[in-house]
Backbone of each chain as ProteinMPNN parsed JSONL, in Angstrom:
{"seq_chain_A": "XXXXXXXXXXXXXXXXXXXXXXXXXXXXXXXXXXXXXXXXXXXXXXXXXXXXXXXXXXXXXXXXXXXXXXXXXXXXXXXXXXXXXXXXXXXXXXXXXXXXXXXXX", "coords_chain_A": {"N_chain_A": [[0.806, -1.211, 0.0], [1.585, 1.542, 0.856], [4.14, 1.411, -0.813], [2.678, 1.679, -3.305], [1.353, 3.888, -3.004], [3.526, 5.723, -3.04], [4.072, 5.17, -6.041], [2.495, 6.455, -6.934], [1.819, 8.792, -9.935], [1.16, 12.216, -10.689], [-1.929, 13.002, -11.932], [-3.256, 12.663, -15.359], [-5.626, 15.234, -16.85], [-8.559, 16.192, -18.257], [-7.823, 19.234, -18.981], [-4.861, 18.644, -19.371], [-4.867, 17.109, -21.766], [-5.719, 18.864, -23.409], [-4.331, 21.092, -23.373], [-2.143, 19.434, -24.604], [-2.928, 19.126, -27.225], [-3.662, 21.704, -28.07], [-0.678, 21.805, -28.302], [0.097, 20.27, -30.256], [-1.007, 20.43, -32.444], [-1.726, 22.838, -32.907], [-4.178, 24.237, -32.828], [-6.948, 26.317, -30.908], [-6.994, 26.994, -27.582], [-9.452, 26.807, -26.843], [-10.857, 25.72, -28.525], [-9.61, 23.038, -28.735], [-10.152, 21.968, -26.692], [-13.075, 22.097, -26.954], [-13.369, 20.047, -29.278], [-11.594, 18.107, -27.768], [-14.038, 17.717, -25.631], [-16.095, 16.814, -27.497], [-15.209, 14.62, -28.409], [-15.42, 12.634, -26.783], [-18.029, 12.275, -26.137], [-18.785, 11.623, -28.413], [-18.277, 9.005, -28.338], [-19.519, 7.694, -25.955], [-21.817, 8.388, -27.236], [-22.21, 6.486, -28.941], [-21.723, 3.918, -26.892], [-23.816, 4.086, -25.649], [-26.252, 3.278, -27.224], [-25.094, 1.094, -27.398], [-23.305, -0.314, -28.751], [-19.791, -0.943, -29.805], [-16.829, 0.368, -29.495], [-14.067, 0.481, -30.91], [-10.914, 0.766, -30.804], [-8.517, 1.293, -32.126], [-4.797, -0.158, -31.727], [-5.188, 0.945, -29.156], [-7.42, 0.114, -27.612], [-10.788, -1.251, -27.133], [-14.101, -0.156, -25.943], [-16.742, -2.206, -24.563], [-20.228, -3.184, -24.265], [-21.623, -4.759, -22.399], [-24.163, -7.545, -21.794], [-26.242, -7.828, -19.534], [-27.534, -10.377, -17.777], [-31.063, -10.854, -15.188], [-30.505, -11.577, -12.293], [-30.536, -13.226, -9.187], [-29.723, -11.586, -6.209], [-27.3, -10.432, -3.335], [-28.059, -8.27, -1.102], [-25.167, -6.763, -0.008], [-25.004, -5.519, 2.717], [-26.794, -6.238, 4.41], [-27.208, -8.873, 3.57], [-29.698, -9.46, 2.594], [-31.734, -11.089, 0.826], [-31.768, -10.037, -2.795], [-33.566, -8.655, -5.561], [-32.054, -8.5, -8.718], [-32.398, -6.568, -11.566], [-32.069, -7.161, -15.428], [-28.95, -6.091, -17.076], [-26.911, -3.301, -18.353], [-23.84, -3.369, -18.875], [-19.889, -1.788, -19.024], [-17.08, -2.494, -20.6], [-14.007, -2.56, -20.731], [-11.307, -3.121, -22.989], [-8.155, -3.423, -22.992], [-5.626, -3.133, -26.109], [-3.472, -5.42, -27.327], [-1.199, -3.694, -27.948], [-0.848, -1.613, -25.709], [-1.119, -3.111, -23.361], [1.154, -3.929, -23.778], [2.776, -1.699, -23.687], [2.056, -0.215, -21.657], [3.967, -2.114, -19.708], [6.608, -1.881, -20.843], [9.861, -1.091, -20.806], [10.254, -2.259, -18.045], [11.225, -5.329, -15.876]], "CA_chain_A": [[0.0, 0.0, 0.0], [2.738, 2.543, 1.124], [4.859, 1.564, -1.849], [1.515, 2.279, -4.167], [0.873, 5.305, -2.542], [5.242, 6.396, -3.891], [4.381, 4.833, -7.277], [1.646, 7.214, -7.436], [2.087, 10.101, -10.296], [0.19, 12.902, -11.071], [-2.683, 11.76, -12.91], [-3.735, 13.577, -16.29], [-6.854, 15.236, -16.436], [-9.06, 17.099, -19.553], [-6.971, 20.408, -19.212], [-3.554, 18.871, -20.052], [-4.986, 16.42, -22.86], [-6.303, 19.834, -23.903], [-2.705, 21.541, -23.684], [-1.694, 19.335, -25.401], [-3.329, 19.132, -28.527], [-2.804, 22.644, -28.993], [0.731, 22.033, -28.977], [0.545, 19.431, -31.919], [-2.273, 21.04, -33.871], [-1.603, 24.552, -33.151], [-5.562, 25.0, -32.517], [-6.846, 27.528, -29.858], [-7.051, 25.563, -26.552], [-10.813, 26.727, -26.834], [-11.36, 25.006, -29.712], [-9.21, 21.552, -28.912], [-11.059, 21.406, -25.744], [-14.498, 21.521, -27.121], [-12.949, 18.768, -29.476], [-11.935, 16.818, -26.841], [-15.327, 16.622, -24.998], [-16.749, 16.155, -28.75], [-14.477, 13.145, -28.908], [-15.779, 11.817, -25.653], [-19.391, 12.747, -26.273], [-19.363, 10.743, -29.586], [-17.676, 7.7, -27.751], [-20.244, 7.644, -25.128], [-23.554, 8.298, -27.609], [-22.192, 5.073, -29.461], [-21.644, 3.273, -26.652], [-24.89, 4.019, -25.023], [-26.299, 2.637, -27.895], [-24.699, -0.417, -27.436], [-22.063, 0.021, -30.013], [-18.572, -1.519, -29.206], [-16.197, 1.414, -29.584], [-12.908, -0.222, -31.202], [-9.904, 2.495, -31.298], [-7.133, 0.493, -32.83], [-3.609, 0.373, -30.823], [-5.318, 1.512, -27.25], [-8.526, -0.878, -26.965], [-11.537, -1.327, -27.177], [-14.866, -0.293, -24.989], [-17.698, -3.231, -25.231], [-20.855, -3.132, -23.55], [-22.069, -6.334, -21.914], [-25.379, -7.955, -21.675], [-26.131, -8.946, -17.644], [-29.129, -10.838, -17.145], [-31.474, -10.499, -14.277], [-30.198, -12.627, -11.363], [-30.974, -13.188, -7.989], [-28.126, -11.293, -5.658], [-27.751, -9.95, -1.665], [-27.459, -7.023, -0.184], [-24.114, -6.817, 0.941], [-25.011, -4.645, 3.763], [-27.958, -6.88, 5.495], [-27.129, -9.949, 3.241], [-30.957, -9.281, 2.467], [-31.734, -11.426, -0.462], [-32.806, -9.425, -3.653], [-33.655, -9.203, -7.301], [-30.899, -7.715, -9.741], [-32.39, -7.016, -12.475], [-31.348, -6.893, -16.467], [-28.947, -4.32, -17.13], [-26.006, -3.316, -19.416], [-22.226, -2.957, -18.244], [-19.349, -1.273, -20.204], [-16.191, -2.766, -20.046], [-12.268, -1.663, -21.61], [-10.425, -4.481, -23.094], [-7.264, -3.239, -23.484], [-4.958, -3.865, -26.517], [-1.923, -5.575, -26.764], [0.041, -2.639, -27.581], [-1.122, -0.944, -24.655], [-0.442, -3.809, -22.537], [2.919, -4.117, -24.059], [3.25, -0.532, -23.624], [2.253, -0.441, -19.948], [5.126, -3.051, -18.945], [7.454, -1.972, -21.319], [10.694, -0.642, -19.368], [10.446, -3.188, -16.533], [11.385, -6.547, -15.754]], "C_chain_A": [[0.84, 1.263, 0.0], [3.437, 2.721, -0.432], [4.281, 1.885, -3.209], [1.747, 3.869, -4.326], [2.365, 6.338, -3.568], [5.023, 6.603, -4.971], [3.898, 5.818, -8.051], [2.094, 8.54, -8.681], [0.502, 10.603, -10.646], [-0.301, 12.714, -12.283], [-3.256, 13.296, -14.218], [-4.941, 13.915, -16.618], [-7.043, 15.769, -18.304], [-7.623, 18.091, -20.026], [-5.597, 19.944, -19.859], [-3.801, 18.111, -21.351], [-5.484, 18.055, -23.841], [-5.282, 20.901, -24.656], [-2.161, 20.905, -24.678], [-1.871, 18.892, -26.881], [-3.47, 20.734, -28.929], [-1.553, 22.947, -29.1], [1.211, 21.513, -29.96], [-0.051, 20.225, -32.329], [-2.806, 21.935, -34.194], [-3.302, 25.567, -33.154], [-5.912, 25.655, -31.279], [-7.04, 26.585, -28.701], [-8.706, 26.208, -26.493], [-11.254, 25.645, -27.885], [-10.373, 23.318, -29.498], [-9.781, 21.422, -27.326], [-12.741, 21.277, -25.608], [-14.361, 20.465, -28.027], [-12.848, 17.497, -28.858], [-13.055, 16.337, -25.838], [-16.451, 16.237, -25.934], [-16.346, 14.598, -28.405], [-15.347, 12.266, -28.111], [-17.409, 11.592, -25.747], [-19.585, 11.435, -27.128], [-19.11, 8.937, -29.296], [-19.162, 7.345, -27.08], [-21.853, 7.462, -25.67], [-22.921, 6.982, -28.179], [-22.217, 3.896, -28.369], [-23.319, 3.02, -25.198], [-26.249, 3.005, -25.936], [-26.243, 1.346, -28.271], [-24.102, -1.197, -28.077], [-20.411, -0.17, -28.914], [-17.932, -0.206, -29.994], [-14.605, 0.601, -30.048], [-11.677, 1.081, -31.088], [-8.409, 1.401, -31.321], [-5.303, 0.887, -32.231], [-3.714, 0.866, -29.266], [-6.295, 0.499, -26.965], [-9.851, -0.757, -27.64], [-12.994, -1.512, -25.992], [-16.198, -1.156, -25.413], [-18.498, -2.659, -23.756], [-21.703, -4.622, -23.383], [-23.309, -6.273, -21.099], [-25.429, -8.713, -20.327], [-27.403, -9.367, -17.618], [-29.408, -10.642, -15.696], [-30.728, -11.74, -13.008], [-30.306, -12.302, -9.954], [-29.26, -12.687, -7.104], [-28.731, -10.445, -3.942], [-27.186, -9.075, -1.822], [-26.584, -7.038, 0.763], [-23.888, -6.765, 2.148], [-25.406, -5.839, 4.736], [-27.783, -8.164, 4.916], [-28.691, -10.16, 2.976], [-31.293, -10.092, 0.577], [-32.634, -10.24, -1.676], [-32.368, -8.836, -4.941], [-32.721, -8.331, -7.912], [-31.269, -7.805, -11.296], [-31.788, -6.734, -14.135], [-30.684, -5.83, -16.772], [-27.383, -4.247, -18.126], [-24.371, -2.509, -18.537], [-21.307, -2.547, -19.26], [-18.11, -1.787, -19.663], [-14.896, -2.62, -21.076], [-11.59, -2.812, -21.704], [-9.159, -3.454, -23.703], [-6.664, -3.64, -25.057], [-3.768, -4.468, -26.556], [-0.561, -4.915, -26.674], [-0.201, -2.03, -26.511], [-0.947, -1.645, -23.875], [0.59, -3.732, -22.477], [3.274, -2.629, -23.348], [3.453, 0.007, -22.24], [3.624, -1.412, -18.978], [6.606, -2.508, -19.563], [8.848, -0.801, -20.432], [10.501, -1.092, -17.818], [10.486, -4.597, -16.723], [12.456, -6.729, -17.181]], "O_chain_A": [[0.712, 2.017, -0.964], [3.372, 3.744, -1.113], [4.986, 2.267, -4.143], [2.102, 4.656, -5.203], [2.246, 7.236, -4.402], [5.36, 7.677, -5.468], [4.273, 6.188, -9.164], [2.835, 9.374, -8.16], [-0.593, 10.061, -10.795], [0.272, 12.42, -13.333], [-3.517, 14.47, -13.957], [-5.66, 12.927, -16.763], [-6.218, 15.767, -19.218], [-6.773, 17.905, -20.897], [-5.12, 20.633, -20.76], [-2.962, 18.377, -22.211], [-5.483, 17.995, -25.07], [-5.273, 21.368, -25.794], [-1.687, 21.527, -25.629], [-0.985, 18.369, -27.558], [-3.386, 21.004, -30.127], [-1.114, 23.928, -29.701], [2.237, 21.822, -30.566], [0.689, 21.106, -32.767], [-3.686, 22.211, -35.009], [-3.571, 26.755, -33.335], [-5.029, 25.54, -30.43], [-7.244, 25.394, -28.936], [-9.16, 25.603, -25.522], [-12.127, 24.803, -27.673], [-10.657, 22.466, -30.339], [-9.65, 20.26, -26.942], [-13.449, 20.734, -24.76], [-15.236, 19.627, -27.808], [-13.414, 16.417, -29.027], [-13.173, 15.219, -25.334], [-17.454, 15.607, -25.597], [-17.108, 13.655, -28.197], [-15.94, 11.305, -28.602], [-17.858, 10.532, -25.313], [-20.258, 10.459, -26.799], [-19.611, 7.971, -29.872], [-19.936, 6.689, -27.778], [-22.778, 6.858, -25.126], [-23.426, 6.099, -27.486], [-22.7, 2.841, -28.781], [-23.611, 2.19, -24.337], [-27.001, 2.213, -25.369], [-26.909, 0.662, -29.049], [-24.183, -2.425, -28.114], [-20.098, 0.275, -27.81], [-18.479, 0.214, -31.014], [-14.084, 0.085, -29.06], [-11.903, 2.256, -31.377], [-7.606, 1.012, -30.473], [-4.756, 1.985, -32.341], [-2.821, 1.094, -28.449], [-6.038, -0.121, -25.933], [-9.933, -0.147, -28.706], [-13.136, -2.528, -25.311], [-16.735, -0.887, -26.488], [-18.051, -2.108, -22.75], [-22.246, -5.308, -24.25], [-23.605, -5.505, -20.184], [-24.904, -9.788, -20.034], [-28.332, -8.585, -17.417], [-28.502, -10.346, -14.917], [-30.607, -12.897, -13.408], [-30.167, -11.14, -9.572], [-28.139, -13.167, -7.267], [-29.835, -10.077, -3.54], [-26.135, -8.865, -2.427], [-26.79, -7.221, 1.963], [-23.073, -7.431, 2.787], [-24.672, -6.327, 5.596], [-28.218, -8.994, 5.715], [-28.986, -11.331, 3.214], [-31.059, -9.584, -0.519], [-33.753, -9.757, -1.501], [-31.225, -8.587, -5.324], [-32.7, -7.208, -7.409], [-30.816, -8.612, -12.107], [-30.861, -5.926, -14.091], [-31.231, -4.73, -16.842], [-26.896, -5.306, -18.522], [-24.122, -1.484, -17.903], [-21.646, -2.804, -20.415], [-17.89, -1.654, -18.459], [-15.111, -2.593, -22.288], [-11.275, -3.488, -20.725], [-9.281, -2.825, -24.754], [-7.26, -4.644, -25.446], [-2.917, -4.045, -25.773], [0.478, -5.108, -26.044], [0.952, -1.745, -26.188], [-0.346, -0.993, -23.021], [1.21, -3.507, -21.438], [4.104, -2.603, -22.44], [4.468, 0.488, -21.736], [3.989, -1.245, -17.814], [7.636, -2.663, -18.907], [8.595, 0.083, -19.613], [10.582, -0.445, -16.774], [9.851, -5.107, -17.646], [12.9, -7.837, -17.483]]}, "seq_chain_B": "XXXXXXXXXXXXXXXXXXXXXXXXXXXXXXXXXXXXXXXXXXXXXXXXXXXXXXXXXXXXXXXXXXXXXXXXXXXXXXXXXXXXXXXXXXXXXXXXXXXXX", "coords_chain_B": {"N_chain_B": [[-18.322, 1.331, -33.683], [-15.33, 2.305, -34.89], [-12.474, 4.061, -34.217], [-11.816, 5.786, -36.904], [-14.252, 6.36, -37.561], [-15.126, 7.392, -35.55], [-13.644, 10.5, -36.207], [-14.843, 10.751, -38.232], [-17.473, 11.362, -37.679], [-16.723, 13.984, -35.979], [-15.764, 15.285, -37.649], [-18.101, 15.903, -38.844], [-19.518, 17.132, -36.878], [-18.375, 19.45, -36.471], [-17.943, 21.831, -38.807], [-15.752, 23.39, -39.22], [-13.063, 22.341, -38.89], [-10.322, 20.261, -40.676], [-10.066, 17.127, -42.496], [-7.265, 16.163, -41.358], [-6.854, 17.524, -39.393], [-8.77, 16.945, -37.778], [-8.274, 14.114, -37.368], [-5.825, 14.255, -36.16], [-6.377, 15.346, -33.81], [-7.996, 12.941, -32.684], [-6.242, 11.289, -32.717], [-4.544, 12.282, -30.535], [-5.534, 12.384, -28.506], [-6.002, 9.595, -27.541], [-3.616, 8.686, -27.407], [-2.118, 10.285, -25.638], [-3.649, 9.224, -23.274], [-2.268, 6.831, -23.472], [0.446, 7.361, -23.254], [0.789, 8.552, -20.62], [-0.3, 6.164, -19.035], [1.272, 4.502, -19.714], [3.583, 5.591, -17.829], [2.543, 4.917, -15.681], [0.947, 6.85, -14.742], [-2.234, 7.707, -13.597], [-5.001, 8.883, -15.641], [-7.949, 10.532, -15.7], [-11.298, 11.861, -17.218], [-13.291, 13.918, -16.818], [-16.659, 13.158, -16.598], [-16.402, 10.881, -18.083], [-14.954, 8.992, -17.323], [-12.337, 6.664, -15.925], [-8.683, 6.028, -16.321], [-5.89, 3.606, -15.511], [-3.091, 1.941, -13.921], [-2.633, -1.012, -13.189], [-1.2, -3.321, -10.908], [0.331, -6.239, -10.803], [1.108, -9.106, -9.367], [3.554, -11.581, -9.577], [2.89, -14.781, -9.841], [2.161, -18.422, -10.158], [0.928, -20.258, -12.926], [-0.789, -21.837, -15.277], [-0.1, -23.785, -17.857], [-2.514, -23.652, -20.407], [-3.165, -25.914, -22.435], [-1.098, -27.622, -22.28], [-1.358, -28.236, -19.761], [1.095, -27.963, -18.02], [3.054, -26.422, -15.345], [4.085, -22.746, -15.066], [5.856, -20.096, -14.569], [4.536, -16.813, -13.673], [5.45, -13.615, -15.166], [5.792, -11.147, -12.71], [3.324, -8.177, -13.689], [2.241, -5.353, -15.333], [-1.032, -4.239, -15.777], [-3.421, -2.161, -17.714], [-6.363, -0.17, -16.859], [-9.51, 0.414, -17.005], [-11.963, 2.6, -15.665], [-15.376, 3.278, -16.126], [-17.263, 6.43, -15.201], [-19.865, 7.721, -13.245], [-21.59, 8.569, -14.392], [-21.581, 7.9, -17.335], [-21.7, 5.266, -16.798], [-24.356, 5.477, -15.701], [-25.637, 6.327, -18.679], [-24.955, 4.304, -20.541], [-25.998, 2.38, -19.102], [-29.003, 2.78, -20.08], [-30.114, 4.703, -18.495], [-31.432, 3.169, -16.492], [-30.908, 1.078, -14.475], [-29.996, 2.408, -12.26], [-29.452, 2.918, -9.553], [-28.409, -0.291, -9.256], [-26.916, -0.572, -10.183], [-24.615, 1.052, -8.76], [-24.088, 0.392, -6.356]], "CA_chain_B": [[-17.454, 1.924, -34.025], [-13.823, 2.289, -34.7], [-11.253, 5.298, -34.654], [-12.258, 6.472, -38.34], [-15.816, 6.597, -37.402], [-14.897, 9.053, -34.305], [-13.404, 11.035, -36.872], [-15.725, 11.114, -39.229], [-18.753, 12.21, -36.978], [-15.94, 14.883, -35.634], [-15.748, 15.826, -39.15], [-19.658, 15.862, -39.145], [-20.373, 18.204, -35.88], [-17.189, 20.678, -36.512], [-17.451, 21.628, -39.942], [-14.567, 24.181, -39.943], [-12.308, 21.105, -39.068], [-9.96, 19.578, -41.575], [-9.893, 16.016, -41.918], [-5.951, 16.104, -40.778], [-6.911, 18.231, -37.711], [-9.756, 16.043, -36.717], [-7.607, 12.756, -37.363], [-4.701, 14.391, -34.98], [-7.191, 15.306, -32.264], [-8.085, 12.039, -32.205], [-4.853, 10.301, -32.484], [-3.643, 12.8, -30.031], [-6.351, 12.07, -27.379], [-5.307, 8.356, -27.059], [-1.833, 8.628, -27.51], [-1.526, 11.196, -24.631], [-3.416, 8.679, -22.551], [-1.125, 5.661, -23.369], [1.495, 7.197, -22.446], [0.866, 8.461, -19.099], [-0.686, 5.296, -18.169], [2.931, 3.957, -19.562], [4.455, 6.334, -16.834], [1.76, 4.428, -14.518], [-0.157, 7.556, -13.884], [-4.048, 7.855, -13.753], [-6.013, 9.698, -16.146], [-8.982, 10.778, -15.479], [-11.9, 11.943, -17.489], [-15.049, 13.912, -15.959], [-18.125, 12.813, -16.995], [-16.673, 9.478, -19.119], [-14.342, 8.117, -16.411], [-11.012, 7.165, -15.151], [-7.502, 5.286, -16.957], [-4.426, 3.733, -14.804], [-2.806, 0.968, -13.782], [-2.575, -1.957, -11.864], [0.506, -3.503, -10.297], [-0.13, -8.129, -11.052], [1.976, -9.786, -8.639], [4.356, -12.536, -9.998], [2.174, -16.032, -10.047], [2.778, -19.864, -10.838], [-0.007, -20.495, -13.564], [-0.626, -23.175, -15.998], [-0.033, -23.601, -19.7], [-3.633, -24.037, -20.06], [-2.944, -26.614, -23.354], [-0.183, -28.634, -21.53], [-0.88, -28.693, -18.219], [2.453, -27.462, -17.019], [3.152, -25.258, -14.496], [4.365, -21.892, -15.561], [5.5, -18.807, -14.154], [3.926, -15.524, -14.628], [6.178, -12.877, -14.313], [4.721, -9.516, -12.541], [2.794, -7.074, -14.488], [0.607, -4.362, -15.233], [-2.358, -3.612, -16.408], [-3.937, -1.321, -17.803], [-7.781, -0.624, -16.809], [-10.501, 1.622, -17.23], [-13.474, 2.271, -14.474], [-16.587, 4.283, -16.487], [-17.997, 7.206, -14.088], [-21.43, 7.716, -12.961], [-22.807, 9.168, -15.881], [-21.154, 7.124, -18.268], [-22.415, 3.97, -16.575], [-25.562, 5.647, -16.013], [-25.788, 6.003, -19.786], [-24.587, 2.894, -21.174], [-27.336, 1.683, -18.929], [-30.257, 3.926, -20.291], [-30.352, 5.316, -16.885], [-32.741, 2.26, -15.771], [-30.666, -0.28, -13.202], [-28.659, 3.203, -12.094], [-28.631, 2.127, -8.172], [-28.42, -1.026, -8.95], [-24.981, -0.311, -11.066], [-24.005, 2.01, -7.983], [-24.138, -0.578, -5.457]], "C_chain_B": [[-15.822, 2.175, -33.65], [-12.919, 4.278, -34.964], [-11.738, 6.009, -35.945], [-13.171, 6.636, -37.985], [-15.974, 7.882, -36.376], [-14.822, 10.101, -35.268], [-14.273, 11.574, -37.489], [-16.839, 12.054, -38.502], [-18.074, 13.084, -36.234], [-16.163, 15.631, -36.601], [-17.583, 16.688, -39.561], [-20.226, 17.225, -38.273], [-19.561, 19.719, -35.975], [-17.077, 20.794, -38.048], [-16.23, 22.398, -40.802], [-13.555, 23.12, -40.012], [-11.879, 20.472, -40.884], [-9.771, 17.946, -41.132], [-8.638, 15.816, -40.913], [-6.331, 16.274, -39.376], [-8.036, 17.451, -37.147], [-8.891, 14.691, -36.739], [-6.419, 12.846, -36.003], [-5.533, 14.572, -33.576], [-7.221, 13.936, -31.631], [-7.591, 11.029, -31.783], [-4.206, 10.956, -30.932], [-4.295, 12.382, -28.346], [-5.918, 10.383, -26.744], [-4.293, 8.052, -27.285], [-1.157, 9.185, -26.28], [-1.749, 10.202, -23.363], [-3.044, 7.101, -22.154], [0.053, 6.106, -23.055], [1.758, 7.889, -21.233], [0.41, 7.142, -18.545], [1.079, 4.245, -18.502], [3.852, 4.211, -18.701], [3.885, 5.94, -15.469], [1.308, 5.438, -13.795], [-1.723, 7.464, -14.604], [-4.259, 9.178, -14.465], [-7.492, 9.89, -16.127], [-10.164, 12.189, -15.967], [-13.201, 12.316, -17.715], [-15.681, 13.667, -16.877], [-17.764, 11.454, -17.872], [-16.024, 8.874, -18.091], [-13.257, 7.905, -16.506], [-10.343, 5.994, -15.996], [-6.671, 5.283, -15.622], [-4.487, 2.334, -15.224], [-2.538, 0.46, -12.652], [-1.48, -2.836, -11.814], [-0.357, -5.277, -10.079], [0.949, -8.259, -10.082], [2.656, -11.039, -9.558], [3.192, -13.848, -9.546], [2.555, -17.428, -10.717], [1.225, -20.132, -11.531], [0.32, -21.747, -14.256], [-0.73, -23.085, -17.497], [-1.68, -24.204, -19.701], [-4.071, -25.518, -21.292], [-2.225, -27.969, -22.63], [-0.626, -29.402, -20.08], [0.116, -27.978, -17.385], [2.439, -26.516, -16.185], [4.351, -24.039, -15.029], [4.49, -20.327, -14.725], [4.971, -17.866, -14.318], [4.634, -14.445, -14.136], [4.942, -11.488, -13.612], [4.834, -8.631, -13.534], [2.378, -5.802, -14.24], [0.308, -4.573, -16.272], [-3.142, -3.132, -16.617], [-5.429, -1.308, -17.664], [-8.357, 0.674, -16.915], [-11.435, 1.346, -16.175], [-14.542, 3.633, -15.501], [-17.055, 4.758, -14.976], [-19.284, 6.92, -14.46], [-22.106, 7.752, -13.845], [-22.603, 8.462, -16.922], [-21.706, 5.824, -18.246], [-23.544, 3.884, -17.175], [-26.255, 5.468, -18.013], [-25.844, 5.017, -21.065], [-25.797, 1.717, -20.874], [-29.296, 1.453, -18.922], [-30.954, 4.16, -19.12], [-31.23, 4.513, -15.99], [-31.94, 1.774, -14.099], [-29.621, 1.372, -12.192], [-28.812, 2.503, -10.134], [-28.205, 0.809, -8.107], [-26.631, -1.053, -9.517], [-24.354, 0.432, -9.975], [-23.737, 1.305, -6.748], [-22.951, -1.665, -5.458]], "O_chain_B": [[-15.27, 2.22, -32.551], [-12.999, 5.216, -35.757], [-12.12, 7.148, -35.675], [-13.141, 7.866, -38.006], [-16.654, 8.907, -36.411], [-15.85, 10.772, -35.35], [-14.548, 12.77, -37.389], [-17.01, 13.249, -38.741], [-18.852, 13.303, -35.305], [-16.779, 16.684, -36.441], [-17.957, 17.627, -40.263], [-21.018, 18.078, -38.675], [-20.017, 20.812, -35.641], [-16.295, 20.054, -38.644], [-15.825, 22.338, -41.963], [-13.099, 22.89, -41.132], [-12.609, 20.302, -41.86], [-9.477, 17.511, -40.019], [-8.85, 15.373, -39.784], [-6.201, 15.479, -38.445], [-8.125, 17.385, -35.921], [-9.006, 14.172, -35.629], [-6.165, 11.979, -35.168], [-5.299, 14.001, -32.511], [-6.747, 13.644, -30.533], [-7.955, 10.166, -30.984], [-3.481, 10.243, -30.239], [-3.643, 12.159, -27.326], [-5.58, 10.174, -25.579], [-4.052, 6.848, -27.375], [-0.053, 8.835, -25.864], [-0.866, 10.039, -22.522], [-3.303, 6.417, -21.164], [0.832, 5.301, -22.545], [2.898, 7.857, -20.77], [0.801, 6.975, -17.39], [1.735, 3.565, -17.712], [4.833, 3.48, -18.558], [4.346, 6.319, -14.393], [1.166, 5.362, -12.575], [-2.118, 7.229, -15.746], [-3.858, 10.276, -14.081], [-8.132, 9.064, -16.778], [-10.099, 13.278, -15.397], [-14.065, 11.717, -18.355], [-15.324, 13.932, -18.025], [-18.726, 10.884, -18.386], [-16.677, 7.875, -17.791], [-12.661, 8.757, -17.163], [-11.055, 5.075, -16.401], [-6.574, 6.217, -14.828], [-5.145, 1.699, -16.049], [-2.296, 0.956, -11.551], [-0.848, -3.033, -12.851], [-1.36, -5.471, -9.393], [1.755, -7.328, -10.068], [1.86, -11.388, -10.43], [2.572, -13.465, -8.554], [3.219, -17.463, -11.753], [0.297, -20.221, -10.727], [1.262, -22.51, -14.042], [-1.444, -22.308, -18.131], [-1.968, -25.169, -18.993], [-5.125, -26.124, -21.1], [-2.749, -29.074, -22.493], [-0.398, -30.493, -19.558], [-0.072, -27.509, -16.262], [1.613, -25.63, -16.405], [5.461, -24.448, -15.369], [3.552, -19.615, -14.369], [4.706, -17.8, -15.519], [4.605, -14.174, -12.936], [3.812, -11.117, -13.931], [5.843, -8.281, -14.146], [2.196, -5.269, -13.145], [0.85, -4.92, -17.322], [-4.071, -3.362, -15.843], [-6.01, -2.247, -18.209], [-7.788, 1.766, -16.912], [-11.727, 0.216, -15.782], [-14.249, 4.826, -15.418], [-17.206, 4.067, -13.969], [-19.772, 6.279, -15.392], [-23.106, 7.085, -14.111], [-23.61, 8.332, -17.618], [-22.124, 5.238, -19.244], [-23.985, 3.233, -18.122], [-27.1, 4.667, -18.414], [-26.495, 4.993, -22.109], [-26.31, 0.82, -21.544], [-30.188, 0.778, -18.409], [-32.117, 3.876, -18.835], [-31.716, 4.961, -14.951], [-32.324, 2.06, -12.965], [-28.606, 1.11, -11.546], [-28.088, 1.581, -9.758], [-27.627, 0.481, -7.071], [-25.569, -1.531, -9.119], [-23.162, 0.529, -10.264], [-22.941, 1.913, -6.033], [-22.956, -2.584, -4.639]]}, "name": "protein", "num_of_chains": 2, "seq": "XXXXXXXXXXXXXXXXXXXXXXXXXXXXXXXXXXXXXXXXXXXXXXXXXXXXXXXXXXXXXXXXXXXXXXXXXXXXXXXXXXXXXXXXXXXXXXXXXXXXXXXXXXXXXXXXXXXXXXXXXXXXXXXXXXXXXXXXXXXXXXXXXXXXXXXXXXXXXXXXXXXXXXXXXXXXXXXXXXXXXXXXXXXXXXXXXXXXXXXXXXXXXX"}
């Protein structure tokens, strides 16, 4: 946990993905930050949809079919109904795996 | 949909946009966050949700063909968690406590 806590870096938010697409693409950072919550926007109506989102070299976001099933309430262990509902889940790819390990071990 | 398709409906809602400049946005958006999560920091996303990584421990697994026993060295891996709204959406806002739970 401790040695987590070290590993930790500062995590990248909107604003610097924002920075830095107007330092490639020389557009106003008004305009590559309504881009980038376009980008995200258009991700999100497809995948509401129920549209697998592929993005070639980083992953792919799928949305998965849960049937209804009987489940407890953690809390009270209270039995009760769960029903049908849709999950979204990030399959990495393998360059991005690779890419995550790469420089260690 | 794939990467070109982002694009395209980029292309579609921005029509001063050149293809180039909508293709780099979009390259530039997941490029920036592969390689902080390569530097093993968290990105994070309001309103779609959060990127990092996770620290695998070393493991004795099995060739799952053979049989054999097999080390696994330690990893990472990279993961995604969708926020609230993102869930919410994916799940046409129906099961939302039950997804929050």
């Amino acid at each position: 946990m401790i040695r987590r806590r070290q590993r930790r870096k500062p995590s990248l938010n909107k604003a610097a993905l924002v920075e830095l697409i107007n330092h490639r693409t020389g557009l106003a950072k008004r305009d590559a930050q309504d881009l980038v919550e376009t980008v995200f926007s258009i991700i999100k109506e497809g995948l509401s949809e129920g549209e697998r989102v592929k993005i070639s070299g980083f992953g792919a976001f799928v949305v998965n079919h849960k049937q209804a099933r009987r489940g407890r309430n953690p809390h009270t262990g209270a039995p009760m109904q769960i029903g049908p509902h849709r999950v979204l889940s990030f399959r990495p790819s393998q360059t991005l795996k690779e890419l995550v390990n790469s420089g260690r071990n | 949909m794939t990467k070109r398709g982002i694009v395209g409906e980029l292309l579609g809602r921005r029509s001063t946009l050149s293809h180039r400049q909508a293709e780099s946005v979009v390259n530039a958006v997941f490029e920036a966050i592969a390689a902080a999560l390569a530097e093993g920091a968290r990105v994070e996303i309001r309103s779609f949700g959060a990127f990092g990584v996770k620290q695998r421990r070393p493991r004795q697994g099995r060739n799952p063909r053979t049989g054999e026993l097999v080390e696994v060295r330690a990893k990472r891996v990279p993961f995604f968690r969708a926020g609230e709204e993102l869930r919410g959406e994916v799940n046409g806002r129906a099961g939302r406590s039950v997804a929050k739970s």
